[in-house]
N, C-alpha and C positions, 0 to 999 in steps of 0.2 A: 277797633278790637281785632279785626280781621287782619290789619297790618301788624299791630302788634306779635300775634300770632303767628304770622311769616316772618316775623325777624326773629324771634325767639326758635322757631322749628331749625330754621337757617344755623342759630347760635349753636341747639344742640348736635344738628349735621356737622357743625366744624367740630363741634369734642370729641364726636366719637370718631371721626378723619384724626384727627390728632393723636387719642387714645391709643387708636389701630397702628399707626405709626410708632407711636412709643414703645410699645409691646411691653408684654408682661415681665416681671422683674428675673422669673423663671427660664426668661430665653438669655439675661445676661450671667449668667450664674457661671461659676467656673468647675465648681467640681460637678462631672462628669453623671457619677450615682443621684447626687442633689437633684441637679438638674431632670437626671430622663424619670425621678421618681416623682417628681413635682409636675411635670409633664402633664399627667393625666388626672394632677388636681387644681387645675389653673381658676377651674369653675366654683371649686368651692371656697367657704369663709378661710379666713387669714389664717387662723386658730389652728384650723385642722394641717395647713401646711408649715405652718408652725411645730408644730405635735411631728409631724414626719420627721423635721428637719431634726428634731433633738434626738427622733430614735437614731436616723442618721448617724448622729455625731456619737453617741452611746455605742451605738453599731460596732463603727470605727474603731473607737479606742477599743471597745471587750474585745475585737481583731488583734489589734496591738499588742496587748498583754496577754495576750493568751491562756490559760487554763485558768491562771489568778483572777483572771477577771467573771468568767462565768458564771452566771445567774447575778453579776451585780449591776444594779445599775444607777443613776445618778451621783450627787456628790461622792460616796463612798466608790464609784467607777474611776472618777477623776483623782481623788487619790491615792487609790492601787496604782492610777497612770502615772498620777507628773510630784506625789509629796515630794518637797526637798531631800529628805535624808531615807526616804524606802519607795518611792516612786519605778516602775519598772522603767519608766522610761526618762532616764537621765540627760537632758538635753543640755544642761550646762551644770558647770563647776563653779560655777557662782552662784553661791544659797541665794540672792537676791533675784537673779535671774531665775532660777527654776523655779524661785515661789510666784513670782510674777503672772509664767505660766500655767502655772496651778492654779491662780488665782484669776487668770481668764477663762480656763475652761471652767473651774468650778463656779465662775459668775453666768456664764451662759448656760448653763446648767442649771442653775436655780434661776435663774431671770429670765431667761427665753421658754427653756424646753418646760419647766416646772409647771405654770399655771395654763400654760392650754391642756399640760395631762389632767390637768385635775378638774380644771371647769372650762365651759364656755365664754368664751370673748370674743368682744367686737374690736378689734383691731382693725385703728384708721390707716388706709392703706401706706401713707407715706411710714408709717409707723412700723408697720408688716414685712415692708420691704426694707427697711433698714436693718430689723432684725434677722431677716433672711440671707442679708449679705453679710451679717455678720459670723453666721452658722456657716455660709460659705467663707469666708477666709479664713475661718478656722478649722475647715476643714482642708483647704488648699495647705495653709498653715503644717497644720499634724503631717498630712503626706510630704511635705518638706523638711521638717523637722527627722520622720522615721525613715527617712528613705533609705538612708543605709544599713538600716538594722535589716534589710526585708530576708535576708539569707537564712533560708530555713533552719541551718545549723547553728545557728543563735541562740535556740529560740531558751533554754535554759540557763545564759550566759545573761547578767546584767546586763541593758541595751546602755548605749551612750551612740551620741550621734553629737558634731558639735555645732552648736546652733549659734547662726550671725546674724549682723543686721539685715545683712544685703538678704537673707532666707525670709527673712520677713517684711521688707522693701515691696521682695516678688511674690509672697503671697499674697500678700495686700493691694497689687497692681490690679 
């Protein structure tokens, strides 16, 4: 039993040598805000940096659209941002294309950010961090997408900005 014991203490000495190595999903993250605001919730449950990451991306866009967007927030935020035909932020001329992206932000919206606002969840880590990465390339995403709108004298002027493959290649890298 005894031996038993030292090879299993051993086992879990190599996972957490591994684990430590690995680090946490929060150190690979790209956008910048994600990152240093998840920074100091590495310790707590999935859910809760789950819950960040969607004010996050809420954050972001009511930034975007500025005044129209104030005090909104989920699905009805994402389509003040990206609707096909009154979207403030026009990223293509392709109805098929801007519904697309309306219909990514507004799935991460209701799929990710939604039920950690609303209750508690045990999100299995692999689970956690997929969705985490994907609030980050959506968020690398949007700052690709708007970048050219950023000129404060815009800001009353319908936005267009033109959105390519290669914009989303690199946010997704």
């Amino acid at each position: 039993a005894r031996e038993r014991i030292l090879e299993l203490e051993t086992e879990v000495a190599a996972a957490h040598q591994l684990l430590e190595q690995h680090g946490d999903i929060t150190d690979r993250l790209q956008d910048d805000e994600l990152r240093e605001r998840l920074e100091n919730l590495k310790s707590t449950h999935f859910d809760t940096r789950l819950r960040e990451a969607g004010v996050i991306l809420e954050n972001r866009l009511r930034g975007l659209i500025g005044s129209k967007g104030h005090g909104e927030t989920g699905s009805r935020l994402v389509d003040l941002a990206f609707a096909p035909n009154s979207g403030a932020l026009k990223v293509s001329e392709v109805t098929s294309e801007q519904q697309g992206l309306h219909s990514l932000y507004r799935g991460a919206i209701q799929f990710i950010r939604n039920p950690p606002m609303h209750k508690l969840i045990e999100y299995p880590e692999q689970t956690a961090y997929a969705l985490l990465t994907m609030i980050d390339a959506l968020l690398v995403l949007l700052d690709e997408v708007t970048a050219p709108q950023r000129n404060p004298e815009e800001k009353d002027r319908k936005r267009h900005v033109k959105f390519t493959v290669d914009m989303l290649r690199q946010a997704l890298a």
